[in-house]
SEBA-89683 format. One record per residue (C-alpha): residue number from 0; chain; x, y, z. Coordinates in pm, 1 decimal. Layout:
REM SEBA-89683
- NUM A X Y Z
...
REM end
This chain:
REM SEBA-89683
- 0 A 0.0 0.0 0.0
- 1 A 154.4 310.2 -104.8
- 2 A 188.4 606.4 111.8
- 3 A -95.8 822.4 -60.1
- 4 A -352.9 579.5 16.6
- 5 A -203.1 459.6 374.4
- 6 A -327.5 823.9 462.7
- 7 A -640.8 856.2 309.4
- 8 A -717.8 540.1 504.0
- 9 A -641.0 682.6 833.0
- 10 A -815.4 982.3 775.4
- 11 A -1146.4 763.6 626.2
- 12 A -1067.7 590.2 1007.9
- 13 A -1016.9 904.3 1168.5
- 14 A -1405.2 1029.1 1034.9
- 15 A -1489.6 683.6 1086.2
- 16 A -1456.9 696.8 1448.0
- 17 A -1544.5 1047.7 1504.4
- 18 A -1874.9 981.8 1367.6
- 19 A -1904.0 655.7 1570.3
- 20 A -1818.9 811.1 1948.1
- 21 A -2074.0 1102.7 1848.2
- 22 A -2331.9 868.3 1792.1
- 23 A -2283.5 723.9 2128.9
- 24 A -2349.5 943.1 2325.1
- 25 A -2620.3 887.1 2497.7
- 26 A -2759.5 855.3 2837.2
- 27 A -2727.5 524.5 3016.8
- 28 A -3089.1 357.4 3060.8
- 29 A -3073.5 200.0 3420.7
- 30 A -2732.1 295.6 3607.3
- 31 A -2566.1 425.1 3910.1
- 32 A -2256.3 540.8 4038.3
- 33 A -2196.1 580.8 4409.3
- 34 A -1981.8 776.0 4584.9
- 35 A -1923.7 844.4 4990.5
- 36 A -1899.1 1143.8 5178.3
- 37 A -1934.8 1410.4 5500.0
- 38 A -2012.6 1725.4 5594.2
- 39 A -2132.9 1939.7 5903.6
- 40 A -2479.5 2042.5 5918.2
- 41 A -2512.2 2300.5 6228.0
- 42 A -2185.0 2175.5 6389.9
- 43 A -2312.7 1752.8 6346.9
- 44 A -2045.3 1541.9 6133.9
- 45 A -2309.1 1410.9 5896.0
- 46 A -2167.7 1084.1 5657.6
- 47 A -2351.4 1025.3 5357.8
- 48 A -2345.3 817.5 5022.9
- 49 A -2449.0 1011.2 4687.4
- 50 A -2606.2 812.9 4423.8
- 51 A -2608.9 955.6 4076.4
- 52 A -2870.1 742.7 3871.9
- 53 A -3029.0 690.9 3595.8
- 54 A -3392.5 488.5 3630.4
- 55 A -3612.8 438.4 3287.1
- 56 A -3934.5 521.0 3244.8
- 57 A -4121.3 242.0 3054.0
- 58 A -4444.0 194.6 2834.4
- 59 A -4738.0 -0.6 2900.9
- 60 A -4531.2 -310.8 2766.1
- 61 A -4241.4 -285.6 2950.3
- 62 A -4014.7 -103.8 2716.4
- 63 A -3810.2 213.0 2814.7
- 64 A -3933.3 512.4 2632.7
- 65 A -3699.4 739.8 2863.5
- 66 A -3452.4 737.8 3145.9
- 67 A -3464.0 1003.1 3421.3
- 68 A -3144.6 1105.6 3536.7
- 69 A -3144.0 1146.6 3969.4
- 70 A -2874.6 1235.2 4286.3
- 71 A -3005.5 1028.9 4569.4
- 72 A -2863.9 1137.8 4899.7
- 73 A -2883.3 946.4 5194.1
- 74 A -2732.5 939.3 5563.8
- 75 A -2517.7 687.3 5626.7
- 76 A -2469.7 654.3 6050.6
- 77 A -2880.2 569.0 6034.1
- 78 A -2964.0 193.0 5943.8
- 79 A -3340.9 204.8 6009.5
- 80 A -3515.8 407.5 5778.5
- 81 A -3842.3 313.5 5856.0
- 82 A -3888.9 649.4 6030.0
- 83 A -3620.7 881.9 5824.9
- 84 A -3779.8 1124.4 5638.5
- 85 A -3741.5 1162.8 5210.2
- 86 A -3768.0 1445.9 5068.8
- 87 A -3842.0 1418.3 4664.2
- 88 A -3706.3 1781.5 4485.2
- 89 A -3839.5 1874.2 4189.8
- 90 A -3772.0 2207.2 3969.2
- 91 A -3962.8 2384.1 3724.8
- 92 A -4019.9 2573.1 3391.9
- 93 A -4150.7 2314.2 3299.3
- 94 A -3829.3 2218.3 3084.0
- 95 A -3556.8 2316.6 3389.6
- 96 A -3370.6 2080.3 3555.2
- 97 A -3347.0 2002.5 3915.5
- 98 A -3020.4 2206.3 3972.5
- 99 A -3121.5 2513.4 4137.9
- 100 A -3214.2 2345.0 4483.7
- 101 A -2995.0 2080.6 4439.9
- 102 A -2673.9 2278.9 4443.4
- 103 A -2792.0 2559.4 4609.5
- 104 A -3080.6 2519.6 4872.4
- 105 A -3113.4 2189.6 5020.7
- 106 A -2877.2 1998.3 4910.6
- 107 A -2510.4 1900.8 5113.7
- 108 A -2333.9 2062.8 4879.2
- 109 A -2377.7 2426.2 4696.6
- 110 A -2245.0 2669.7 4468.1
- 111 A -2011.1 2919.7 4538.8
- 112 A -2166.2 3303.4 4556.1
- 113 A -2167.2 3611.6 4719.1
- 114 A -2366.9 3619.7 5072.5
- 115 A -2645.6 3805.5 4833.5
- 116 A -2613.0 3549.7 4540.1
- 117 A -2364.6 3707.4 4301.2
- 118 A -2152.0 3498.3 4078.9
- 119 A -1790.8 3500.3 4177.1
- 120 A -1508.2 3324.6 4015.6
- 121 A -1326.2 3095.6 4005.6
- 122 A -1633.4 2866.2 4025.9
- 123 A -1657.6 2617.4 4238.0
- 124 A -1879.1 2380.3 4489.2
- 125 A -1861.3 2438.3 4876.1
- 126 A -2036.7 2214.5 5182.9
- 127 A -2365.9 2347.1 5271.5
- 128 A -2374.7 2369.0 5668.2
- 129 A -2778.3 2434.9 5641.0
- 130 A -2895.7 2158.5 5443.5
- 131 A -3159.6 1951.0 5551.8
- 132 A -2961.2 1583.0 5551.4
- 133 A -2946.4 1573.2 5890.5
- 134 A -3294.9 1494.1 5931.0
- 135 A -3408.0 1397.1 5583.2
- 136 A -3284.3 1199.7 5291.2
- 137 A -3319.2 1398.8 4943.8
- 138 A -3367.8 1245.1 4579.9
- 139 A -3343.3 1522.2 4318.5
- 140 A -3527.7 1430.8 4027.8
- 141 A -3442.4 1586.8 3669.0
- 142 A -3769.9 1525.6 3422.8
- 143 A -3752.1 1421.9 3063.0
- 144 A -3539.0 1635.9 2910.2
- 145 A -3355.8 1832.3 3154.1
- 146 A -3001.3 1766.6 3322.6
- 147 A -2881.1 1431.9 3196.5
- 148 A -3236.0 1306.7 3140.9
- 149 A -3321.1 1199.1 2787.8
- 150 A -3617.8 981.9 2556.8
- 151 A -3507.5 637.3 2463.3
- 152 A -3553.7 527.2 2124.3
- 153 A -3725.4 200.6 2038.5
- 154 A -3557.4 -70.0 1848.9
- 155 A -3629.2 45.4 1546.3
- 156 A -3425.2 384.9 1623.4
- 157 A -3758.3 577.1 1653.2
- 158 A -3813.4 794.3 1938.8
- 159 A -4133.5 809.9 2190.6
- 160 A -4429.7 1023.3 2101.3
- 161 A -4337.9 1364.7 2291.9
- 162 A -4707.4 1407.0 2442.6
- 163 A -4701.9 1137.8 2694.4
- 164 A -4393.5 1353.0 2845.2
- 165 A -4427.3 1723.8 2772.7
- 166 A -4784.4 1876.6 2920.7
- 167 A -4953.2 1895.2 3263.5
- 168 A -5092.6 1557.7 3335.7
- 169 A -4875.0 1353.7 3118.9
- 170 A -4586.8 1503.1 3324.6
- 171 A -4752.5 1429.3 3666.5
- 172 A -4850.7 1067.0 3546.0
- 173 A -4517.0 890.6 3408.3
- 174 A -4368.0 1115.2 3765.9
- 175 A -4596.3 937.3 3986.0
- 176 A -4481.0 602.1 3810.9
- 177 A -4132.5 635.1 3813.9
- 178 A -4160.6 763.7 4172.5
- 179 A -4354.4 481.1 4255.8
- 180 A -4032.0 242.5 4138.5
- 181 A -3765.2 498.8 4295.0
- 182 A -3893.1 443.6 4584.1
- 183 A -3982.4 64.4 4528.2
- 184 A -3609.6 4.6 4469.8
- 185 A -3469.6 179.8 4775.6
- 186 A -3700.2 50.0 4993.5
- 187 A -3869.2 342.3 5095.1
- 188 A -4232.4 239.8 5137.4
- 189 A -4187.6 289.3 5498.1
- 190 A -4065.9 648.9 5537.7
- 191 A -4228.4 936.7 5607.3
- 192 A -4234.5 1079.7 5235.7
- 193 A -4241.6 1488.5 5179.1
- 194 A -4228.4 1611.2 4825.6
- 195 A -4074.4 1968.1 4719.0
- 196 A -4157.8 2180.3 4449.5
- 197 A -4040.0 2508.7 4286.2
- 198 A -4223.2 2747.3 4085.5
- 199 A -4369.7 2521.1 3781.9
- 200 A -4228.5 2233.7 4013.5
- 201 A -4495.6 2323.7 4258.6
- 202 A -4763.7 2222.8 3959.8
- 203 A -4618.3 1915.3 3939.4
- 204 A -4578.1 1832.5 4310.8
- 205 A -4969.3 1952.0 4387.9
- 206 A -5084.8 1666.3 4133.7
- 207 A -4850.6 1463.1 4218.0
- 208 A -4946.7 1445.2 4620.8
- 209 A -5311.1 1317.9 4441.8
- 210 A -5156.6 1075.1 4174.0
- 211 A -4949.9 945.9 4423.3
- 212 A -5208.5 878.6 4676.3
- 213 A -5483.9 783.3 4431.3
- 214 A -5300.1 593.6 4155.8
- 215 A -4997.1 458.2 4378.0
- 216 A -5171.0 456.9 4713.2
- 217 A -4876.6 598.0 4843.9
- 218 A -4968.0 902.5 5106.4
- 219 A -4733.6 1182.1 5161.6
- 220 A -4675.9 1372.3 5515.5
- 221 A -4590.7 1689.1 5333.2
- 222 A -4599.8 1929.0 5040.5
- 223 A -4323.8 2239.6 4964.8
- 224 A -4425.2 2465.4 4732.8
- 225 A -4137.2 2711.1 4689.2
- 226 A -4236.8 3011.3 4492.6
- 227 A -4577.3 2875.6 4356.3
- 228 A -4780.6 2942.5 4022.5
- 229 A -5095.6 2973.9 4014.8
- 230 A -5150.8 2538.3 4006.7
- 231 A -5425.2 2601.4 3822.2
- 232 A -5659.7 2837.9 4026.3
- 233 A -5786.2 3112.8 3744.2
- 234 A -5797.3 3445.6 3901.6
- 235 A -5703.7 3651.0 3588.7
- 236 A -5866.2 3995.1 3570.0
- 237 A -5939.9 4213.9 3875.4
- 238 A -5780.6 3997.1 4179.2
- 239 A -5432.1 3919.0 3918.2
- 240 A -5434.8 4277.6 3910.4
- 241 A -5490.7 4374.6 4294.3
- 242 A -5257.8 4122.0 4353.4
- 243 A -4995.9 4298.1 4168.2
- 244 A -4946.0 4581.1 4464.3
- 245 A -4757.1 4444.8 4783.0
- 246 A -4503.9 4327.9 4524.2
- 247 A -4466.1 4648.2 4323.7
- 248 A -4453.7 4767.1 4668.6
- 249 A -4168.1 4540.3 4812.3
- 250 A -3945.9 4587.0 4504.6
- 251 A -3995.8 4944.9 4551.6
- 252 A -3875.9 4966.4 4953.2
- 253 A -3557.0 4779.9 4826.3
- 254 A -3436.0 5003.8 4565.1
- 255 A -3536.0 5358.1 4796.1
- 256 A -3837.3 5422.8 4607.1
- 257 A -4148.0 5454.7 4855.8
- 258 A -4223.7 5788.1 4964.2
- 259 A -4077.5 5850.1 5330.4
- 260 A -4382.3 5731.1 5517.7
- 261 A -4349.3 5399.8 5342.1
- 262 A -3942.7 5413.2 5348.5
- 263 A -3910.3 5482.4 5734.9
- 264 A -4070.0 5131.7 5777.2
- 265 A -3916.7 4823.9 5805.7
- 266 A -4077.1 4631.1 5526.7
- 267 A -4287.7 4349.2 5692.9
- 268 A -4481.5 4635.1 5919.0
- 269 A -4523.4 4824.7 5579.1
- 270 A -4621.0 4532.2 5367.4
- 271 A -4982.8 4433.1 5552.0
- 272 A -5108.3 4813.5 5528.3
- 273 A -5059.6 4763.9 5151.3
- 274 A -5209.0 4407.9 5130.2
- 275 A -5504.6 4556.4 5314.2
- 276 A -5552.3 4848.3 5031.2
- 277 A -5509.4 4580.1 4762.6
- 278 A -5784.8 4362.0 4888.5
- 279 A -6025.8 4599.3 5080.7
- 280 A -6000.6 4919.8 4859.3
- 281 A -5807.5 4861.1 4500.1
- 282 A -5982.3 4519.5 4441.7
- 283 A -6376.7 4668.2 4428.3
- 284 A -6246.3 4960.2 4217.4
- 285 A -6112.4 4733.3 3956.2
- 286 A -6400.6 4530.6 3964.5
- 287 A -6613.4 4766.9 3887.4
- 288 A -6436.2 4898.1 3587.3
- 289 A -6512.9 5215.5 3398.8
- 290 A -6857.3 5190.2 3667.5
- 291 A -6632.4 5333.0 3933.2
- 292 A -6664.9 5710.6 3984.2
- 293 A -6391.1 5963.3 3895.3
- 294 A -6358.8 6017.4 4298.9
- 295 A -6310.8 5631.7 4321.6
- 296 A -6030.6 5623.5 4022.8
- 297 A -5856.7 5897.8 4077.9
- 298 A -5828.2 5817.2 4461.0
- 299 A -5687.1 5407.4 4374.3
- 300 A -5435.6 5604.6 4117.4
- 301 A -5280.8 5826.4 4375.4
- 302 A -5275.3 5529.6 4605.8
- 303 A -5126.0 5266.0 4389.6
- 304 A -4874.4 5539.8 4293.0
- 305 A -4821.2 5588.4 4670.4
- 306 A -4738.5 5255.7 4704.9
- 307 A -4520.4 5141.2 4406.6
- 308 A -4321.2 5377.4 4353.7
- 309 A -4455.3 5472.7 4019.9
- 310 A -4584.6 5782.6 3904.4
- 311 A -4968.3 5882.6 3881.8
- 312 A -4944.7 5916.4 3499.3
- 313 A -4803.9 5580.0 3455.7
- 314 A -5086.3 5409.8 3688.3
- 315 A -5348.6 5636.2 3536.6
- 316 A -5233.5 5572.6 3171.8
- 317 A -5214.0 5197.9 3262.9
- 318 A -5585.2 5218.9 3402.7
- 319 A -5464.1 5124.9 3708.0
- 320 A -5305.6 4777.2 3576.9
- 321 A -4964.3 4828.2 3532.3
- 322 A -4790.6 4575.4 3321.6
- 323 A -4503.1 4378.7 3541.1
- 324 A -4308.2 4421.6 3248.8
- 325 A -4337.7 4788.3 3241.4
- 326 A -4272.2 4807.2 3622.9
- 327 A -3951.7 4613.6 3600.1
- 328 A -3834.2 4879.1 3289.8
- 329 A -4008.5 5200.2 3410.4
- 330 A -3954.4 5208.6 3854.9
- 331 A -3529.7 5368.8 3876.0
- 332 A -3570.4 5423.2 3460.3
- 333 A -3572.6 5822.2 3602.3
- 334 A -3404.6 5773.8 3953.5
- 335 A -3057.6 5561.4 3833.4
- 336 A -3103.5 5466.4 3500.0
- 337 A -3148.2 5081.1 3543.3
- 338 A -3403.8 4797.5 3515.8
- 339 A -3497.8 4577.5 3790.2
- 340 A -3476.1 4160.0 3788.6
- 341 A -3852.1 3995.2 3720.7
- 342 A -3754.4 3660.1 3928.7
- 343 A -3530.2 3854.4 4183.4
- 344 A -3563.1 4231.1 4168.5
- 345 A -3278.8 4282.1 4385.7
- 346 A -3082.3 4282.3 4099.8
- 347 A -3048.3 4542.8 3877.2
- 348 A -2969.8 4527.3 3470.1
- 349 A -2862.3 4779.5 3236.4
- 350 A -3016.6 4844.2 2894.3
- 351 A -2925.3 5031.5 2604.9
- 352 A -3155.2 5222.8 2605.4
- 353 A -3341.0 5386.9 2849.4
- 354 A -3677.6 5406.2 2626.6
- 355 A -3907.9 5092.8 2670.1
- 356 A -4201.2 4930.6 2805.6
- 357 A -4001.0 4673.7 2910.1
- 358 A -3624.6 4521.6 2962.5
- 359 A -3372.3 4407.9 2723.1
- 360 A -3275.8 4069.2 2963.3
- 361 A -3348.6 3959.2 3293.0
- 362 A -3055.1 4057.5 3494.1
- 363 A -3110.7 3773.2 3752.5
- 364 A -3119.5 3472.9 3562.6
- 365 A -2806.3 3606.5 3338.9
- 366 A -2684.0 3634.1 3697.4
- 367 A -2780.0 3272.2 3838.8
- 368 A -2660.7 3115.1 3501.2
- 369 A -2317.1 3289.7 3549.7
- 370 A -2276.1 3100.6 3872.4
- 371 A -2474.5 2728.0 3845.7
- 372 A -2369.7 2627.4 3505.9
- 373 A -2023.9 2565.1 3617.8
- 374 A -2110.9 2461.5 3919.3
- 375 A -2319.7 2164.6 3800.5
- 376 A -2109.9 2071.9 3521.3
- 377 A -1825.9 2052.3 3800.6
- 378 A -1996.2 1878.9 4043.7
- 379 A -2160.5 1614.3 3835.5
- 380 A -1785.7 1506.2 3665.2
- 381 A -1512.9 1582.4 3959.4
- 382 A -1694.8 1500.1 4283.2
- 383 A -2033.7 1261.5 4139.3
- 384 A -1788.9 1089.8 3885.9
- 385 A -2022.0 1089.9 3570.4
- 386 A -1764.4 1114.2 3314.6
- 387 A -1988.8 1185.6 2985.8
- 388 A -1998.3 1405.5 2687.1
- 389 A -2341.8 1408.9 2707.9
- 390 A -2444.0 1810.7 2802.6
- 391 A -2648.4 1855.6 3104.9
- 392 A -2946.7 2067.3 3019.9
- 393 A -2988.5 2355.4 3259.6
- 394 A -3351.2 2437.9 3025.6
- 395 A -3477.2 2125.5 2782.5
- 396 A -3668.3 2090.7 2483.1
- 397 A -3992.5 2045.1 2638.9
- 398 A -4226.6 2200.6 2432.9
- 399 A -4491.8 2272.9 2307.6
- 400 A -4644.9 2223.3 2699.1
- 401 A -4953.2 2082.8 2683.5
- 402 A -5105.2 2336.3 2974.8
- 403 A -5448.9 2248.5 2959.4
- 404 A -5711.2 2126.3 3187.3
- 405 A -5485.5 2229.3 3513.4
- 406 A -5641.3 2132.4 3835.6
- 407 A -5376.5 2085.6 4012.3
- 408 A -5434.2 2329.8 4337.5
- 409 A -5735.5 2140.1 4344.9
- 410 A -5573.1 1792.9 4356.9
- 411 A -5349.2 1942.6 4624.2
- 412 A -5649.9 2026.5 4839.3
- 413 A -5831.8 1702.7 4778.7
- 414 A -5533.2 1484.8 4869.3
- 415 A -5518.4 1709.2 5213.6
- 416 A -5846.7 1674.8 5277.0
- 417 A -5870.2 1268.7 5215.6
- 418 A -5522.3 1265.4 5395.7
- 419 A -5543.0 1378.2 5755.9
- 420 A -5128.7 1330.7 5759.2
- 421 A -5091.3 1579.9 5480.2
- 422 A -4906.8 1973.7 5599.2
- 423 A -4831.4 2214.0 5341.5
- 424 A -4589.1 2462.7 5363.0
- 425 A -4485.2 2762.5 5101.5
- 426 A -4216.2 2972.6 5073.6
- 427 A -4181.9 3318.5 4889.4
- 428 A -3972.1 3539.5 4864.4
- 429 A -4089.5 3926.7 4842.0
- 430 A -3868.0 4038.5 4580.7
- 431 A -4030.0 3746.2 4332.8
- 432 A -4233.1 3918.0 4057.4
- 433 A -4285.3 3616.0 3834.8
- 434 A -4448.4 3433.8 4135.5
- 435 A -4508.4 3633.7 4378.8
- 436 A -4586.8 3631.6 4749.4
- 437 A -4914.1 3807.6 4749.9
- 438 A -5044.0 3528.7 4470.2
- 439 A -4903.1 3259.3 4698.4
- 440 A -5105.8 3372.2 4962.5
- 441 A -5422.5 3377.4 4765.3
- 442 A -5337.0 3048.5 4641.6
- 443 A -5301.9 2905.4 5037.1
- 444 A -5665.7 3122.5 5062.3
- 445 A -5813.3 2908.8 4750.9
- 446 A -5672.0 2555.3 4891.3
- 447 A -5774.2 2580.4 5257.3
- 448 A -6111.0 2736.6 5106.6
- 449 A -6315.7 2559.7 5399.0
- 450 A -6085.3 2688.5 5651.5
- 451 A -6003.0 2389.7 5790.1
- 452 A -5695.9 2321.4 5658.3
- 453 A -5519.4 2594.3 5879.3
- 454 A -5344.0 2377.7 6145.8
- 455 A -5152.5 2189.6 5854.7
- 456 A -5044.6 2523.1 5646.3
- 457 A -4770.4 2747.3 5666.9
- 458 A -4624.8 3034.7 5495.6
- 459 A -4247.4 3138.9 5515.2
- 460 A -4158.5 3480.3 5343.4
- 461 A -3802.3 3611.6 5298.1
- 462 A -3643.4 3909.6 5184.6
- 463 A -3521.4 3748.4 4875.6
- 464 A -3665.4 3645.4 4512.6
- 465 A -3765.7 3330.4 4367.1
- 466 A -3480.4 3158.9 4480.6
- 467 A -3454.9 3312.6 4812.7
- 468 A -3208.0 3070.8 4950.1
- 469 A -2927.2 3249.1 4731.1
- 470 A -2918.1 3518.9 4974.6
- 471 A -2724.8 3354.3 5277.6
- 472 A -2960.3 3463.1 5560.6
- 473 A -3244.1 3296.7 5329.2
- 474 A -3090.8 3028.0 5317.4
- 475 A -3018.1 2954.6 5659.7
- 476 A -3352.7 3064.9 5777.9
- 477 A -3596.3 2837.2 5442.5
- 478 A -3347.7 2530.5 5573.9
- 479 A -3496.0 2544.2 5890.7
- 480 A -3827.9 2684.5 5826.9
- 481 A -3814.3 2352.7 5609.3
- 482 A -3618.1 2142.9 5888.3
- 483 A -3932.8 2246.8 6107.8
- 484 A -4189.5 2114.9 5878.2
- 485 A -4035.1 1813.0 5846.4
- 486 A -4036.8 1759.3 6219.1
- 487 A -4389.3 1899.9 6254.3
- 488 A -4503.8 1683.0 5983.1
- 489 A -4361.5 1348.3 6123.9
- 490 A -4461.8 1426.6 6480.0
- 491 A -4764.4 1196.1 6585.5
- 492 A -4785.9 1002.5 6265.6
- 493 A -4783.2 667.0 6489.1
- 494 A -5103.0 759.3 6625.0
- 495 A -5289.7 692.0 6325.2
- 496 A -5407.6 888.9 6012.6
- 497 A -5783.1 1054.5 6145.2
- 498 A -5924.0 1318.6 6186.6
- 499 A -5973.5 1417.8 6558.1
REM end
């Protein structure tokens, strides 16, 4: 063979095998890799083992049509499990993955930041001394699509139809299954079970506590929602609107903007005076529409002005519904020159121009994408040991999302009221304008719409944004507002499941 042709074969071999590793990879179907470690969890040596995973998700005949990709945390000085707590994490979008709790909230290990959640560098991993271990163990559970989790194709090469994955109930109901055989294969049925949710994660955890219990017969002790949606309660129009205020109004006592009377206040004594106006005063005007009298407008447009900062043109040119867009853009457009975060608007952005009914980018998640991309990528490889080319998918290809026929705040209050062991707890953060606090509350209002759900609901707010526990006080105060629940939740739970 002369030399010509030796080196047209190698490079033939060379794309040869190029093409061949790139068509491999792929996630594994049904895998794990374990690893063992420690940290200190409020000054307690806590050992653990971590168990990256991979468990399929199968069709009616037994074939996998996905695999979900999990971390499976559990302490490792307990042998009895019977009564050890899991907690099941989910994230949202729908189409994130589970990464944002996982390496920053609850989780025994967390990104580096700033105390108030600013990326720093070089980027890195750290021990979390507030996570929840010590008296839980935690699966997080990435969906199809997101973080390592992928479809499976069928032996013929062809992939799954995508609605049995991507929409409301077709999420919740291959979740319920493959939770049902998580928890099958670590021998879980006994433990007290809690389940943990954040924004569009706290959809899928309120159907899930009914799927679970109704499809699975498998009864939680407790439900997180962390920075809710709406779960399918429909409250567009006037009460969206009115809801708007004590948010406008927090953003605006962080950045200086309130007039004095407001300022001089610290912000939880100023924040009920402005969810009073909302729903006693602002709430009838707006239902009422152009019926109201000019006394009645003009008076809710100097008062919503009053109390968000904005001016009385903008609120009356608005017609008293100012879009959360144009509040993000428009509240320091005139004071500094900057726009305001929509999950977290702590955080500030800068646009080109100042002109606009809305911002360029939202300055938090550039922010929080700065800092946990790394992080994961990191942790999953160096300290996890999942050594792939595969890319883990911060935000998937999950759509279209099938979104309707949503009843899942419903399903959440069913399954409490057919479960006498089932507490709720939710956590906002005031500084959240995609979900905010004021909603959440309404949303608690809507569940417990009997009023006797009270004794087994709790709210937690914090002067933070969606992801409050990125600010380190937050997160050292939602850890144990959290570590509390869990305790509440388990206490009495050997006296039987009644109501008394």
């Amino acid at each position: 063979m002369n030399i010509k042709t030796t080196l047209s074969t190698l490079a033939l071999l060379v794309c040869f095998t190029s093409t061949t590793i790139a068509q491999q990879v792929k996630a594994p179907v049904d895998t794990t890799i374990t690893s063992t470690h420690s940290v200190t969890i409020k000054g307690q040596n806590i050992p653990y083992k971590a168990e990256l995973g991979f468990q399929p998700v199968w069709d009616n005949s037994g074939n996998p049509v996905a695999t979900l990709n999990y971390t499976y945390y559990t302490r490792t000085d307990i042998k009895d499990n019977q009564t050890r707590p899991l907690l099941i994490s989910f994230n949202g979008g729908p189409g994130s993955a589970s990464v944002w709790m996982h390496i920053a909230y609850t989780g025994p290990r967390i990104l580096k930041i700033t105390d108030e959640g600013f990326p720093v560098q070089p980027y890195g991993i750290k021990d979390n001394p507030n996570s929840v271990l010590d008296v839980a163990d935690i699966v997080y559970v990435n969906p199809v699509n997101t973080g390592y989790s992928r479809m499976v194709p069928n032996a013929q090469g062809e992939m799954p139809k995508r609605d049995q994955f991507f929409g409301v109930n077709a999420d919740i109901s291959y979740l319920a299954d493959w939770v049902n055989t998580f928890v099958t294969r670590h021998n879980r049925w006994r433990s007290p079970k809690f389940i943990i949710g954040e924004s569009y994660g706290t959809t899928r955890v309120s159907g899930l506590a009914k799927a679970l219990q109704q499809g699975n017969w498998m009864y939680l002790n407790g439900v997180i929602l962390v920075s809710p949606t709406e779960i399918g309660f429909d409250f567009a129009g006037p009460v969206e609107i009115a809801n708007r205020l004590p948010y406008f109004a927090a953003a605006a006592w962080y950045h200086d903007a309130l007039p004095p009377a407001l300022q001089n206040k610290d912000l939880t004594e100023m924040l009920p005076e402005v969810e009073k106006y909302a729903v006693e005063e602002l709430l009838p005007v707006l239902a009422k529409g152009g019926y109201a009298s000019e006394a009645e407008k003009q008076q809710a447009i100097e008062k919503t002005a009053y109390y968000s900062g904005l001016s009385e043109k903008t609120v009356s040119q608005n017609n008293l519904a100012v879009p959360f867009n144009y509040f993000w853009k428009d509240l320091l457009r005139d004071k500094e020159g900057y726009t305001i975060g929509r999950l977290d608007s702590r955080y500030k952005g800068l646009d080109i121009a100042d002109a606009g009914d809305r911002p360029d980018y939202n300055s938090e998640l550039t922010s929080w994408l700065h800092s946990f991309t790394p992080a994961i990528n990191y942790y999953m490889s160096e300290e996890l040991g999942f050594k792939t080319d595969l890319t883990y998918d911060m935000f998937g290809n999950v759509h279209p999302w099938d979104r309707s026929n949503n009843h899942t705040g419903a399903d959440l209050r069913d399954a409490m009221g057919m479960n006498a062991n089932l507490h709720l707890m939710v956590q906002s953060g005031y500084y959240d304008g995609a979900c905010t606090y004021f909603n959440a509350k309404y949303i608690m209002s809507q569940i417990n719409i009997n009023g006797k759900f009270s004794d087994r609901m709790d709210f937690k707010g914090y002067r933070s944004g969606h992801m409050m526990y990125l600010r380190a006080e937050d997160l050292k105060t939602a850890n144990q507002d959290l570590r509390d629940f869990i305790e509440k939740a388990s206490e009495g739970i050997d006296q039987g499941a009644m109501y008394k």
